[in-house]
C-alpha positions as CSV (number, residue, x, y, z in Angstrom):
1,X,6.4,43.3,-22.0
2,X,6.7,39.6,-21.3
3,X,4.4,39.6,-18.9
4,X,1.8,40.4,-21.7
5,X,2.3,37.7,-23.9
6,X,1.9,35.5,-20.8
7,X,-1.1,37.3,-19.9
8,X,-2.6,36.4,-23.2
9,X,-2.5,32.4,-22.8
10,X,-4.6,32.9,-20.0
11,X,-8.4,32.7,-20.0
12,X,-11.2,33.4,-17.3
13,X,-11.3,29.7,-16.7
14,X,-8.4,29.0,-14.4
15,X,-5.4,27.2,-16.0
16,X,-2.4,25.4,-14.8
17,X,0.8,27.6,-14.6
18,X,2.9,24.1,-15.0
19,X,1.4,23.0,-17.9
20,X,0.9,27.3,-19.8
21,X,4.9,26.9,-18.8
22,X,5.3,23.4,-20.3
23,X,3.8,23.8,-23.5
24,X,5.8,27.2,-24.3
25,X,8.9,25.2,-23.7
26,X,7.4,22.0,-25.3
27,X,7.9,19.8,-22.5
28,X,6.4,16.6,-24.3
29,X,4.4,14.3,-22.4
30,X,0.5,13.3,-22.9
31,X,-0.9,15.3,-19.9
32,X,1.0,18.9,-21.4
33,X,-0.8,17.8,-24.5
34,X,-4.0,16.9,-23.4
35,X,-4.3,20.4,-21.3
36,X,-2.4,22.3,-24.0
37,X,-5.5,20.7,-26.3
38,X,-8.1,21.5,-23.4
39,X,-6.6,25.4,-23.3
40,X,-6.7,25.7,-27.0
41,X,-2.7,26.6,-27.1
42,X,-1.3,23.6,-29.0
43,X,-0.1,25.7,-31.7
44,X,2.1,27.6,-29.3
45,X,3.8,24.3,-28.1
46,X,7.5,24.6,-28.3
47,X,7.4,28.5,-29.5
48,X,10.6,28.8,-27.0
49,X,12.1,26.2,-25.7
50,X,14.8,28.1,-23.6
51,X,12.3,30.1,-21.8
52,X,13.6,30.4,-18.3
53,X,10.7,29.0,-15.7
54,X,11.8,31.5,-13.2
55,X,11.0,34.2,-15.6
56,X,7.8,32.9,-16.2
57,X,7.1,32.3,-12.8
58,X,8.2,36.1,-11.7
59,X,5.7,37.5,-14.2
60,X,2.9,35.5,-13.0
61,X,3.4,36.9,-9.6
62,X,3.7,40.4,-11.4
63,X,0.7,39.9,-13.0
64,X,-1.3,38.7,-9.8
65,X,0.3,41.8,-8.2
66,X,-1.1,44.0,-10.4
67,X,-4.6,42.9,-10.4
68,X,-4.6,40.8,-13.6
69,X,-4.5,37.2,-12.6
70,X,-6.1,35.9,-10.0
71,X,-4.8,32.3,-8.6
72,X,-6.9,29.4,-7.1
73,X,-6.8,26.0,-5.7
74,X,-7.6,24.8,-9.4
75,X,-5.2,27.4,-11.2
76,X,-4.4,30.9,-12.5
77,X,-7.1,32.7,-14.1
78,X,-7.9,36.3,-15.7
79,X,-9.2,38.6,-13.5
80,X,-11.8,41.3,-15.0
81,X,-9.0,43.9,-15.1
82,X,-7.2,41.1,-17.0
83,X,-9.7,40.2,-19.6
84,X,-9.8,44.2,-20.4
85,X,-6.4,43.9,-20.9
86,X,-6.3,40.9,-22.8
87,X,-8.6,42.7,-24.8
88,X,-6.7,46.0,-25.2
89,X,-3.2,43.6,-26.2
90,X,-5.1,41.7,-29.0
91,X,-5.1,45.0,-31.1
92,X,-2.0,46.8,-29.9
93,X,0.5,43.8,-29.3
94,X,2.1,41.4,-31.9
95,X,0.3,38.8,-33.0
96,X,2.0,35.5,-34.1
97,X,0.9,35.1,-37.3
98,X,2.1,31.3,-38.1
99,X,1.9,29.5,-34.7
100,X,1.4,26.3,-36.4
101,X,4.6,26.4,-37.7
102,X,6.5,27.4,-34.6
103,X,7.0,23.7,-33.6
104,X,8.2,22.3,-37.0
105,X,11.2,23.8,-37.1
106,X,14.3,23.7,-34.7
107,X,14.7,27.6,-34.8
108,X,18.3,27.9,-33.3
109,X,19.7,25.8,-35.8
110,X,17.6,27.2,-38.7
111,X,19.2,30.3,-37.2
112,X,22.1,29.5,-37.0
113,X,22.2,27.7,-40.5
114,X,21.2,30.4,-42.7
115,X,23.4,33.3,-41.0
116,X,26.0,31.1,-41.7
117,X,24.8,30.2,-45.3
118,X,24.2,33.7,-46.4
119,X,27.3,35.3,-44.7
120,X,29.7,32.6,-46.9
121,X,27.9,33.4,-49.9
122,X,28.0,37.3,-49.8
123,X,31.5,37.0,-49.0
124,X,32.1,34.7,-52.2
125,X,30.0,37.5,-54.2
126,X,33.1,39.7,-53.0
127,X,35.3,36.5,-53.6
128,X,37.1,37.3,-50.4
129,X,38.4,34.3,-48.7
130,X,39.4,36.1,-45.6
131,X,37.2,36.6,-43.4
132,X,35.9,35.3,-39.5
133,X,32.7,33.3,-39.8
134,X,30.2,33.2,-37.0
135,X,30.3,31.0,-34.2
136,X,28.3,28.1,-35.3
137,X,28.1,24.3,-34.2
138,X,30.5,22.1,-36.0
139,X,27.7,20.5,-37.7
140,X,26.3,23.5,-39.3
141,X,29.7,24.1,-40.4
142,X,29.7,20.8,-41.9
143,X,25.8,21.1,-43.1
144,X,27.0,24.1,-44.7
145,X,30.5,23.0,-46.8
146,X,28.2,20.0,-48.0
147,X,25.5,22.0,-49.1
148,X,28.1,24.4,-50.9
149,X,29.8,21.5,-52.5
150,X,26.5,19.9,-53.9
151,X,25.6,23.2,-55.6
152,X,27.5,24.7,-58.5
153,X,29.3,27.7,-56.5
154,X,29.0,30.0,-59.4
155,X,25.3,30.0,-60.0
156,X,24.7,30.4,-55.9
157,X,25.2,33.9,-55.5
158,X,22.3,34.9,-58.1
159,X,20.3,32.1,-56.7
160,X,20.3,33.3,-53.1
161,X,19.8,37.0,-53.9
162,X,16.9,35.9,-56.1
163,X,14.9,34.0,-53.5
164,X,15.7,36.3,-50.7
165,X,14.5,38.9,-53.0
166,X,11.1,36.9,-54.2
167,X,10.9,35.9,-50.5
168,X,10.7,39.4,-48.6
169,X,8.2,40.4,-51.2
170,X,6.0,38.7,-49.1
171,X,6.7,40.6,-46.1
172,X,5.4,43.5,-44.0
173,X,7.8,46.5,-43.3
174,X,8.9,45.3,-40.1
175,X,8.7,41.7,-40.6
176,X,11.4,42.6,-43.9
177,X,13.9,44.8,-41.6
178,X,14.1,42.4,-38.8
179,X,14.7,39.7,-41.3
180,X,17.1,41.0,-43.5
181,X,19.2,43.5,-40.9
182,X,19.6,40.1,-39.0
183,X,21.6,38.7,-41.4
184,X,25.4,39.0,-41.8
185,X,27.7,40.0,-44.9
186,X,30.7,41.4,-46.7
187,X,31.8,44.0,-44.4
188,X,27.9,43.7,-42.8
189,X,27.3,42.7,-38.9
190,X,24.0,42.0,-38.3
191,X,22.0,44.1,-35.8
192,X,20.6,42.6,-32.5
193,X,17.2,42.6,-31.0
194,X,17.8,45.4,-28.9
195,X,19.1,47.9,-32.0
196,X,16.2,46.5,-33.9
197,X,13.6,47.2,-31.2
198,X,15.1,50.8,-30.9
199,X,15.2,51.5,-34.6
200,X,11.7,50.2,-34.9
201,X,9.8,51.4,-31.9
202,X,9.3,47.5,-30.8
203,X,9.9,46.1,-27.9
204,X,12.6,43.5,-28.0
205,X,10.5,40.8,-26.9
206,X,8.0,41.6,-30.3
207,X,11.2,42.1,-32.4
208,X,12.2,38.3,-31.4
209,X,8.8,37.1,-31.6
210,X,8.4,38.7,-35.3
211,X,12.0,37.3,-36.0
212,X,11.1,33.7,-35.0
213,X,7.7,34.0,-36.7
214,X,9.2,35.2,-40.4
215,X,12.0,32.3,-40.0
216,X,9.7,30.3,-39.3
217,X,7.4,31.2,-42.1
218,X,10.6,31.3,-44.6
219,X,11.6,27.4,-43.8
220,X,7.8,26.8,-44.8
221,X,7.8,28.8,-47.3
222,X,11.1,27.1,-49.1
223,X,9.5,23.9,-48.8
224,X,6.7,25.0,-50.9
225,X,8.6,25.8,-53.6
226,X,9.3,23.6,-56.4
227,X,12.6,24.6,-56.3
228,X,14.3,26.0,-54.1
229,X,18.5,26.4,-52.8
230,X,17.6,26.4,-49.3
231,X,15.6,22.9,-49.3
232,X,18.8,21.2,-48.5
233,X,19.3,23.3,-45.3
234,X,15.7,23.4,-44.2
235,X,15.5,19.5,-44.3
236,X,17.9,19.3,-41.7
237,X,16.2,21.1,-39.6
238,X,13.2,20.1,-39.3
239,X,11.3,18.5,-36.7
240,X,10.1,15.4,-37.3
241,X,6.3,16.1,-35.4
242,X,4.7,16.7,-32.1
243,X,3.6,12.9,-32.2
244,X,6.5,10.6,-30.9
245,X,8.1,8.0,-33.0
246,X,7.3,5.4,-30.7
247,X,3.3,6.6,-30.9
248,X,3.4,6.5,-34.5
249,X,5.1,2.6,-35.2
250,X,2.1,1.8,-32.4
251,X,-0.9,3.4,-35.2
252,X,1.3,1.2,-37.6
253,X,0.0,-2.0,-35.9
254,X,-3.1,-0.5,-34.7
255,X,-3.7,-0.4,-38.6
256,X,-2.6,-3.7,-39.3
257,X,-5.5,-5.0,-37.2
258,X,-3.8,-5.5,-33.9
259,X,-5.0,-5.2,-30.4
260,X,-3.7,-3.2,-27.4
261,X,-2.8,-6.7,-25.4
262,X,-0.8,-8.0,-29.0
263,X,0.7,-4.5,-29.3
264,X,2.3,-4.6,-26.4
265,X,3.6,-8.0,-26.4
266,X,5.0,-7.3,-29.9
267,X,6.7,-4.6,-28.8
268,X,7.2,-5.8,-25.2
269,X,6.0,-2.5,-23.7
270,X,3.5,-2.5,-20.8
271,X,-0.1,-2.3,-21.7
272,X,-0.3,1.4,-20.0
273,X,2.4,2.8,-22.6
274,X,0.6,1.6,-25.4
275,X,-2.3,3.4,-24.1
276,X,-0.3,6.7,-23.8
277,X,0.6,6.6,-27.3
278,X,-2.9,6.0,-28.2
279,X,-4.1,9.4,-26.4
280,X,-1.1,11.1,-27.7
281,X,-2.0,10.1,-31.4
282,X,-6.3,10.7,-30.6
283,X,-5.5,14.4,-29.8
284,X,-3.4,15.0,-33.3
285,X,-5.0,12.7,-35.7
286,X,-8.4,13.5,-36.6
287,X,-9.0,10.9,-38.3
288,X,-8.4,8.8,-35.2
289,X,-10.3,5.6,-34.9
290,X,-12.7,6.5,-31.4
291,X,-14.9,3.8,-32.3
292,X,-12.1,0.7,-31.9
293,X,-11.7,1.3,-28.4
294,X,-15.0,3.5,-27.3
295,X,-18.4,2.0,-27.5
296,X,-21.3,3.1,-28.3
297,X,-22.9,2.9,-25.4
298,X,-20.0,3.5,-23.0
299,X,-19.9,7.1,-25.0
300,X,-24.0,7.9,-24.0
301,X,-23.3,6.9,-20.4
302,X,-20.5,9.2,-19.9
303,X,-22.4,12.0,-21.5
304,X,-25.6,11.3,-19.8
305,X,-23.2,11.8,-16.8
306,X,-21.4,14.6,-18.0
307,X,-23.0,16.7,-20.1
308,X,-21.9,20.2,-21.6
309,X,-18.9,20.5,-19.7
310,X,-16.1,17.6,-20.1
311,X,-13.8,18.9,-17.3
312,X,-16.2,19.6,-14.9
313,X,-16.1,15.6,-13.0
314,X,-12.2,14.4,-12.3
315,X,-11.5,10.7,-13.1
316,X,-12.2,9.6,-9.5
317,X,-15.5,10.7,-9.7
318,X,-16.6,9.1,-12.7
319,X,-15.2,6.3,-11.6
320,X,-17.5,6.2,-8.4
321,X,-20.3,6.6,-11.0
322,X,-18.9,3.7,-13.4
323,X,-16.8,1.5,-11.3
324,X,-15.6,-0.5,-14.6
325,X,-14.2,2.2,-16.3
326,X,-10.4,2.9,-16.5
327,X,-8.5,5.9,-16.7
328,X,-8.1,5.7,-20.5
329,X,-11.4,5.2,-21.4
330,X,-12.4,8.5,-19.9
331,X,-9.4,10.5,-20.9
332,X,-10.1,9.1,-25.0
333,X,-13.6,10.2,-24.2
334,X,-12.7,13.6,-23.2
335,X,-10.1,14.0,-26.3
336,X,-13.1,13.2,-28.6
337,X,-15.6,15.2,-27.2
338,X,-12.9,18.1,-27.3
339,X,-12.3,17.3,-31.0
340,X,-16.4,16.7,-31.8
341,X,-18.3,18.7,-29.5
């Protein structure tokens, strides 16, 4: 069942296995990004980040094997038989139906957090003092006692019960049971992929993936509330953005009217890095600003050059073509031809 979901980030253009691997993990550096823009699968970046690379790479034999990939000296691609399958998966197979979420959040500890949180406060429903929390991380268990001591005990109990309850309305069948029979309570172990899978007819690998999806979507969905008990807990969690701190403080002279060279000195980074974290904030921000480091008329030669397809020329040979150019010239020109057709 794996080997399906990995089939379906696959496309009859060949792809790199490194970087489909890289951005499922969410291996953060500007070349994942730039390819994970180029394949269309940004929204999948860091959907598991424990996901072993020999597992991956076992299935992609598997599906070579079995006639559904084919690999060549530029990468992996779909084979006919592959496509049909693809095809076949879309309507049978789970879908992820929030993937722009699945990097905001750091799902083990939003995990983690809330079993914790909910299995404290159905045992204070039962006011029963004795009793084995889960395994946790000290922190949570700190998160935790500070959240319980910065609400009023008393009034917790109806106020959990009433969001979860307002919460799952919003939920499918199975999206509700995997949810709620993950939790743990008074007297109440919660039930692990595998039971779920079995009860449900899933697969456990669809069980996880609806899991993660519906946590995922709840974190969201707490922040969007104007109040909420949880927002506490889901601030601690919660990633701070694909885009890299360092990136960001370099758009925050970038807006102050500095140049690359003056950037870097300020900051006493090389030149090149600077760069970097321009690319890196040009394939996020749409409202990038192309036009302070493309011309005009550097943008018409390159595509006089290149036309329809942007990956079809590699650096080196554009280079041979405009001997001036450097590397991030092109690579900003390829990010906003992506991003503008």
């Amino acid at each position: 069942m794996i080997e399906d979901y990995i089939l379906q980030m696959f496309q009859e253009d060949p792809r790199r296995p490194n970087v489909v691997y890289s951005i499922i993990i969410g291996r953060n550096t500007v070349s994942n990004i730039y390819w994970g823009m180029r394949y269309n699968l940004l929204d999948y970046f860091g959907m598991d980040p424990q996901f072993s690379n020999m597992l991956f790479r076992e299935n992609i034999v598997k599906l070579q094997k079995n006639k559904l990939l084919d690999e060549n000296e530029v990468g992996v691609k779909l084979t006919s038989l592959g496509l049909e399958r693809k095809k076949k998966l879309k309507k049978s197979l789970y879908q992820v139906k929030y993937p722009k979420l699945m990097n905001q959040y750091r799902l083990n500890e939003w995990s983690e957090t809330l079993t914790l949180a909910i299995q404290v406060i159905s045992e204070l429903s039962f006011t029963n003092r004795h009793y084995y929390p889960i395994m946790t991380s000290e922190l949570t268990k700190f998160n935790i006692k500070r959240w319980l001591s910065n609400n009023v005990k008393e009034k917790l109990v109806s106020q959990v019960h009433s969001e979860l309850e307002l919460f799952i309305k919003e939920l499918d069948t199975n999206a509700e049971l995997i949810f709620m029979n993950k939790l743990i309570g008074h007297q109440l172990n919660g039930l692990t992929n595998k039971q779920l899978a079995i009860e449900l007819t899933l697969s456990e690998i669809e069980t996880d993936l609806i899991y993660r999806d519906t946590m995922n979507y709840f974190a969201s969905w707490i922040e969007q509330q104007e109040q909420s008990v949880f927002k506490e807990l889901v601030q601690l969690i919660r990633n701070k953005g694909i885009i890299s701190e360092s990136a960001q403080d370099t758009m925050k002279f970038i807006n102050a009217g500095l140049s690359v060279n003056n950037i870097a000195r300020k900051r006493q980074l090389k030149k090149s890095t600077i760069n970097e974290h321009l690319l890196e904030l040009a394939m996020f921000d749409d409202k990038f600003p192309y036009q302070l480091f493309l011309t005009s008329e550097l943008v018409g030669i390159l595509t006089k050059i290149i036309g329809g397809n942007i990956d079809q020329y590699s650096f080196q040979e554009i280079q041979e073509k405009i001997p001036e150019i450097d590397f991030f010239d092109y690579r900003l020109y390829q990010i906003y031809r992506s991003k503008n057709g």
